[in-house]
N, C-alpha and C positions, 0 to 999 in steps of 0.2 A: 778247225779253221772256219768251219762254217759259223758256228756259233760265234766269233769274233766277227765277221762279218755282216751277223744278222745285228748284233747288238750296236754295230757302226752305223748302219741305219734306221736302229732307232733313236740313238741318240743323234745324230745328224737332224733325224724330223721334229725331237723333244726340245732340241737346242734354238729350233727360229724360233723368233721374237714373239709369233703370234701363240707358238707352243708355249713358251715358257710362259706366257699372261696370262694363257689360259690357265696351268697349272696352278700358279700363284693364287689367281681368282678362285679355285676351285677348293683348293691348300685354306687356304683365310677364310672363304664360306663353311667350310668343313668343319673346321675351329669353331668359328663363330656360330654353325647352327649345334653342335657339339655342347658347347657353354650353356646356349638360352633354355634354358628350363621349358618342355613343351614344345619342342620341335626335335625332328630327329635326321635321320641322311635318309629313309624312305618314303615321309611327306616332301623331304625338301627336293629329291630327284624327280619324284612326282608332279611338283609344282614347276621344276625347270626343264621339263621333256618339252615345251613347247618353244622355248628360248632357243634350244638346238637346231629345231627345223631350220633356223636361218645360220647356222655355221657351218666350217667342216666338218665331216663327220672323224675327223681323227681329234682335233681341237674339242669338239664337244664330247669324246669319248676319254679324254685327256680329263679334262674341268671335270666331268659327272664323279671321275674314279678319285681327281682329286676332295671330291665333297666328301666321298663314302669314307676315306679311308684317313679323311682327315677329322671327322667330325667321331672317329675311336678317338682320336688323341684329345681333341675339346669336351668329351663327356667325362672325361677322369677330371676335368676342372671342378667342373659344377658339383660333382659326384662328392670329390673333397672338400670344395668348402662349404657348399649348400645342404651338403647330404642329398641332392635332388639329381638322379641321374640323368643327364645330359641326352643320352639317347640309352636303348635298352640296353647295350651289351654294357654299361657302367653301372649297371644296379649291384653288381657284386663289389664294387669298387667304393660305393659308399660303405659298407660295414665296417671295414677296417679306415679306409683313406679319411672317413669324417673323423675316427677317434684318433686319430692323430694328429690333424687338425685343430680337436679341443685337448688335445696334451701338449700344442704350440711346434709341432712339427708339423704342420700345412706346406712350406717350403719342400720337405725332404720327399712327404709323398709327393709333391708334383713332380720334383725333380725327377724322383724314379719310375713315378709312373711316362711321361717326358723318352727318358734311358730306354727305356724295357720298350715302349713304342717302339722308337727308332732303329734300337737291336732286331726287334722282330721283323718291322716291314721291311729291313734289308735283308732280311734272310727269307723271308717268304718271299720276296720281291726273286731272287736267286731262284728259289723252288719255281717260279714259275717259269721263268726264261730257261731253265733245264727240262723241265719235265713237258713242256705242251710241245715243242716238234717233235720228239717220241711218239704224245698220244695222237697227233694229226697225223703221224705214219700209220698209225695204228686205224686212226679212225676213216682214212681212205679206205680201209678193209671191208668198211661198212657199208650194209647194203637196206633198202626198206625196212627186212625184218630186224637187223641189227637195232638201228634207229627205232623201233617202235619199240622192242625188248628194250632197252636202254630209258628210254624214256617212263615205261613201266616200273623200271626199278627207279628213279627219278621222282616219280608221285610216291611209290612205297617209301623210300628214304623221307620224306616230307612228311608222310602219315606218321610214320613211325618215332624220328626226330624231334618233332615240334613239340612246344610244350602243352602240358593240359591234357584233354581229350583225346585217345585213339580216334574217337567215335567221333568225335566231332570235326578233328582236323582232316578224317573221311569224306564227311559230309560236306564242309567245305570243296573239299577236291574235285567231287562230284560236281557239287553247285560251277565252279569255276570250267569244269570241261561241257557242261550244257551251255553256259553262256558263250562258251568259245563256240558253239553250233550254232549258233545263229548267223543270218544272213543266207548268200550264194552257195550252193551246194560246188563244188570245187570241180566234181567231174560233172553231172549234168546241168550244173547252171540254175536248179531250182530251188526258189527261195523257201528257206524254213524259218520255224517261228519267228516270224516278222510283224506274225498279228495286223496283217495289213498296212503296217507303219514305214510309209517310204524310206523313212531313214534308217532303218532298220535292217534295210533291205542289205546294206555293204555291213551289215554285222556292229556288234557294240565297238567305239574307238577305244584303243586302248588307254591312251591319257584321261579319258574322260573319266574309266569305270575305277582309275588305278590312283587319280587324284583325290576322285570322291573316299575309295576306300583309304585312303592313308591320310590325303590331308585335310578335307573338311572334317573327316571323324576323329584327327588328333585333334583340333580347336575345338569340335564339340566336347568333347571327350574334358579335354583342361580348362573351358571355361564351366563344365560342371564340376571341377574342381574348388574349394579353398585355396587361394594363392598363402602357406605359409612356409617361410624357409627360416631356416637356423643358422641364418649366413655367418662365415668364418673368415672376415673381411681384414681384420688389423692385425693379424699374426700369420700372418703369411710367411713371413722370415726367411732364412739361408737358401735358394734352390737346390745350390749343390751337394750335396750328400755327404756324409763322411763317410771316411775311409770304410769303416765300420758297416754303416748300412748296406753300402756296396758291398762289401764281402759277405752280409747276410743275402742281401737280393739276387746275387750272380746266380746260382744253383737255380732260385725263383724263375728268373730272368730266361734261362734255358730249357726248364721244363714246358713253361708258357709257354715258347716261342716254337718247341718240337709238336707239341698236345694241339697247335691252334694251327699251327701249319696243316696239322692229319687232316682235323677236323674240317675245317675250313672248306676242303674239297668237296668232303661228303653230301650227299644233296639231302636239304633242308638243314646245313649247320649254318656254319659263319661264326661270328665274331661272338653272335650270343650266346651258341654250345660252348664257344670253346673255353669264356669268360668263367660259366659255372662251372666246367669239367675241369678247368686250372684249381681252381680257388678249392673245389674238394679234394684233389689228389696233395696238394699242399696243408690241406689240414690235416689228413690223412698221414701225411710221410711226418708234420710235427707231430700229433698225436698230444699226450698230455703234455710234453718238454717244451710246448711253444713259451716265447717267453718276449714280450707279453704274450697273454692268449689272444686266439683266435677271438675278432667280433671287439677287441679292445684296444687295438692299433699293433698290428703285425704290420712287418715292414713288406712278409713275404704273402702278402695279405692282398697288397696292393701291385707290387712288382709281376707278381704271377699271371694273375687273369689281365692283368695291363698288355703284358706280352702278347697274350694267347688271343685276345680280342684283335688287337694289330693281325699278327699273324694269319689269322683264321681270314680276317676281311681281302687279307690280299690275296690268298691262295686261291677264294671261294671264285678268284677270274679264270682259274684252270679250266674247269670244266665247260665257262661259259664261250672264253676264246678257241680252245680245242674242239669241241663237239656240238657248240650252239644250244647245249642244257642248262637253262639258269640253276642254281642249286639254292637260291633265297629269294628274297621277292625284290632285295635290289638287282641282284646281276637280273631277273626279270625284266626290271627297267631299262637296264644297260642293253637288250637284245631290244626293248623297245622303242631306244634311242638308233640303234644300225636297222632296226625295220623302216624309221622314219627317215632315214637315207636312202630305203630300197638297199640298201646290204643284208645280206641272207646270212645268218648268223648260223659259225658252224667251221669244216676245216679246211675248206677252200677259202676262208677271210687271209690266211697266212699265202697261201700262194697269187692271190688274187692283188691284194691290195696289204703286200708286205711293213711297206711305211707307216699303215696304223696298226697293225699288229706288233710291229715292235716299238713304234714308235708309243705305242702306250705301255708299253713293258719297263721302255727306257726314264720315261714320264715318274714313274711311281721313285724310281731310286731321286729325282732329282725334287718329286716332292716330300719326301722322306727325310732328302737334308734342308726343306726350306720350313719341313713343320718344326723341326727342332730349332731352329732361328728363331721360328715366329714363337712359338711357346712358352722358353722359357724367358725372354725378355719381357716379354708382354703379359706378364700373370696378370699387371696391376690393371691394365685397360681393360682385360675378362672381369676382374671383377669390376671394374663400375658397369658392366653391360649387365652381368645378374643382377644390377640394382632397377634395370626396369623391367615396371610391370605388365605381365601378359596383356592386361587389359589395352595398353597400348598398341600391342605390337600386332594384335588378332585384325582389325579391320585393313589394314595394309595386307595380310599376307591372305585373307579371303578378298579382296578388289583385287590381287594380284593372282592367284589363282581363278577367277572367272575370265580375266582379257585373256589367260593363258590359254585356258581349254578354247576358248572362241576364238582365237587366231587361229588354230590347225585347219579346222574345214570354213572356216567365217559361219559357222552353224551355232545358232540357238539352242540348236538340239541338243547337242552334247551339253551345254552349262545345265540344261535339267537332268540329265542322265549323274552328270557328276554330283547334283543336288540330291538325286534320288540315292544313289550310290553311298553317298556322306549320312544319310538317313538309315540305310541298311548298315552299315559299318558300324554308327553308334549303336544298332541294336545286336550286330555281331559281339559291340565290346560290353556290352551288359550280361551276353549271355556269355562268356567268355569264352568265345570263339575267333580263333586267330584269323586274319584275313590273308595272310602271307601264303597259304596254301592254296585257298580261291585264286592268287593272282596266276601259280605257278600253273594252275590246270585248265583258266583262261590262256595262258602262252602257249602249251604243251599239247591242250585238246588238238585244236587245229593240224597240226605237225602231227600228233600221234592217227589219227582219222587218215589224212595224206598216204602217210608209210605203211599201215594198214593196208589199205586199199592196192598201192601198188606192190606190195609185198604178195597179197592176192591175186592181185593179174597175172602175177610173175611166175607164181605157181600154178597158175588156172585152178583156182578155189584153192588149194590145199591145204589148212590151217597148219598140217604138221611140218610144214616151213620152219616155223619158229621155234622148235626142239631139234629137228634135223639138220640145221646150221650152227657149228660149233659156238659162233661167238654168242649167236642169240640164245643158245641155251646155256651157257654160263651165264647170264644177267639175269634172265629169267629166274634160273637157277638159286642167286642171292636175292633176288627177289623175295622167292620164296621162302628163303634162310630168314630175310628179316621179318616178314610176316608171323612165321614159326619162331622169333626169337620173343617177339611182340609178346606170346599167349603165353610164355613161361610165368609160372607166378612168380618168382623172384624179382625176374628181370621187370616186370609191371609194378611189382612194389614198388623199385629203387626209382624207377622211373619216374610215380606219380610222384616223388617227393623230389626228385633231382633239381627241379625250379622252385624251391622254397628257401627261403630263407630260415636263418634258426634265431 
């Protein structure tokens, strides 16, 4: 009964006017940043964390989830017809979705990729309205040491997770928990590496370092690119599917959507684990009988990771609404959008301030039925937008990104932090060093340092708190499991190659 009650108001709060504009706006930007070749949902949340200071904090937590979750379903556009993934968790979606495309099925993969969205985010959408008052009972249990062991396993899943470099997405981790130290020491009040710099002094802002890293370094980043696509503009054809493709995609369509749901949770997955972990388990279960083959336009090719990318991006709010742990570098955002309302991110948001907690839960089922509106009628308007060139679109969204950062404190300062930030990101992406984990250990340092500390008082010094308390020594625990899974050479094999394509 309670669950029918909680979900009456969220949808009571998703249903005013100013909710549902929001959503819509959110839903279409999502789309839209999804389509444009060279933007993605965590330059584009980055650039809009300053926009929110001036709304509700339910409204702009509404619009941000509708950008993320919308801009899965706009990157299988561009993915199919341009071959150019929209944002990253569509890079699997181009091998198959383009060759189908150039065999004049462009229509049918949109359509299913479209389906297999919508199937998933209403079922992860489910998963999450079930499962987080559980983990908020659960997570009342929590005490400093809990929270700091939790958090520990939180950066481990990140190192571990991420693609690329053990070592490197380490070293980021590192890097991101030093810069969360700077400024105010929290219990004595004294200032650290602040180098003497007054501004400094209240610590790095987060829009600034979170802009610089995501959005000025994806515009550097694509304007060192060659602008060339292989657009698949005039054969677009039937959306709806035949009967046929449907009965091949459905099995597709439910493996995605279970694989992306797990995934999603896990801290450092999301949409992009879940996109590769689909697409291999479905090549794996055809084996040689794919027909066509795998990389040549399979139907279950595009259906699958379509799912699992949905899926994974909605689940990935489990952890950040229950327990205030971002588990990607967007739901990072998303805690840094209820920072910037002074909302403390975590499991008193549900008892505190009920209406945006579900009222953003209820938000996703109603954007969910308005991307499927927006999507498949409007394939034709996505593609004239792939028709313009980056070169236009980069001075607009760098003028728009400096008023942003410079609205939050009216400070100068921060538009050079984010310039110098944009400067470090390009040279993280040459060295190919992910920046998604710096942000999480920017968030996490802080909060981890805190619980520390008073997990410390608590026990007048005792470190061995943190194994003499049941829960903290299970997280601890997998902690350690994942580090120990890490060094297996198997598991390290599969791993370095698990983010390649064939």
């Amino acid at each position: 009964m309670d669950f029918i009650e909680h979900l009456s108001i969220g949808f009571s709060t998703a249903f005013s006017i100013a909710n549902l504009l929001y959503c819509f706006v959110g839903v279409t930007l999502g789309t839209l940043i999804g389509v444009l070749p060279g933007l993605g949902p965590v330059p584009t949340l980055a650039m809009l964390l300053p926009i929110t200071y001036a709304l509700d904090p339910t409204s702009a937590l509404i619009m941000l989830a509708g950008i993320y979750y919308g801009s899965q379903y706009g990157g299988s556009t561009t993915a199919i017809l341009v071959n150019l993934p929209g944002e990253s968790a569509s890079v699997v979606t181009c091998i198959d979705g383009h060759q189908m495309a150039r065999n004049g099925k462009a229509g049918t993969a949109l359509g299913l990729s479209a389906i297999g969205s919508f199937i998933a985010g209403c079922f992860a959408t489910i998963l999450v309205a079930a499962f987080a008052p559980p983990l908020i009972e659960l997570a009342f249990q929590f005490g400093p040491a809990e929270y700091f062991s939790l958090m520990i396993l939180g950066l481990v899943g990140a190192v571990v997770l991420a693609s690329g470099s053990v070592l490197k997405a380490f070293c980021m981790i590192i890097l991101g928990l030093l810069l969360g130290v700077i400024g105010a020491d929290v219990n004595s009040g004294a200032f650290r590496f602040d180098f003497g710099i007054p501004e400094l002094q209240d610590g790095i802002d987060f829009v600034a370092i979170s802009m610089g890293l995501f959005g000025f370094t994806e515009i550097i980043v694509n304007l060192s690119k060659a602008e060339a696509r292989d657009s698949i503009t005039s054969k677009v054809g039937k959306i709806w599917p035949s009967r046929k493709d449907l009965k091949t995609a459905a099995p597709s369509i439910c493996r995605g959507t279970l694989l992306g749901s797990f995934l999603g949770i896990l801290p450092g997955g999301g949409a992009l684990l879940a996109s590769f972990a689909s697409y291999t388990l479905e090549k794996r279960i055809a084996g040689s009988k794919a027909n066509p083959p795998f990389g040549k336009g399979n139907v279950s090719g595009v259906a699958g990771p379509e799912s699992a990318n949905n899926a994974g991006a909605q689940t990935s709010f489990i952890p950040m609404l229950t327990l205030g742990i971002p588990c990607n570098a967007t739901m990072a955002l998303m805690i840094g959008a209820l920072m910037i309302h002074n909302i403390q991110p975590g499991p008193q948001v549900m008892s505190s301030d009920p209406a945006l907690f579900w009222g953003l839960i209820a938000s996703m089922w109603i954007g969910n039925l308005l991307l499927i509106v927006l999507n498949l009628p409007m394939i034709g308007i996505w593609v004239q937008l792939l028709r313009i060139p980056y070169r236009w679109l980069y001075p607009a969204i760098l003028t728009f990104c400096c008023i942003g950062v410079y609205s939050i404190n009216n400070n100068p300062f921060d538009v050079f932090v984010t310039i110098i930030c944009g400067a470090f990101g390009y040279l993280f992406h040459k060295l190919q060093c992910e920046p998604a984990p710096l942000i999480l250990g920017f968030i996490l340092g802080p909060m981890m340092e805190e619980n520390l500390r008073r997990a410390l008082l608590l026990s007048r010094g005792d470190p061995t708190t943190f194994i003499t308390r049941p829960i903290s020594l299970v997280l601890l625990s997998m902690a350690v499991f994942l580090l120990m899974l890490i060094l297996m050479p198997a598991i390290k094999k599969n791993r370095e190659v698990a983010f390649k394509e064939d």
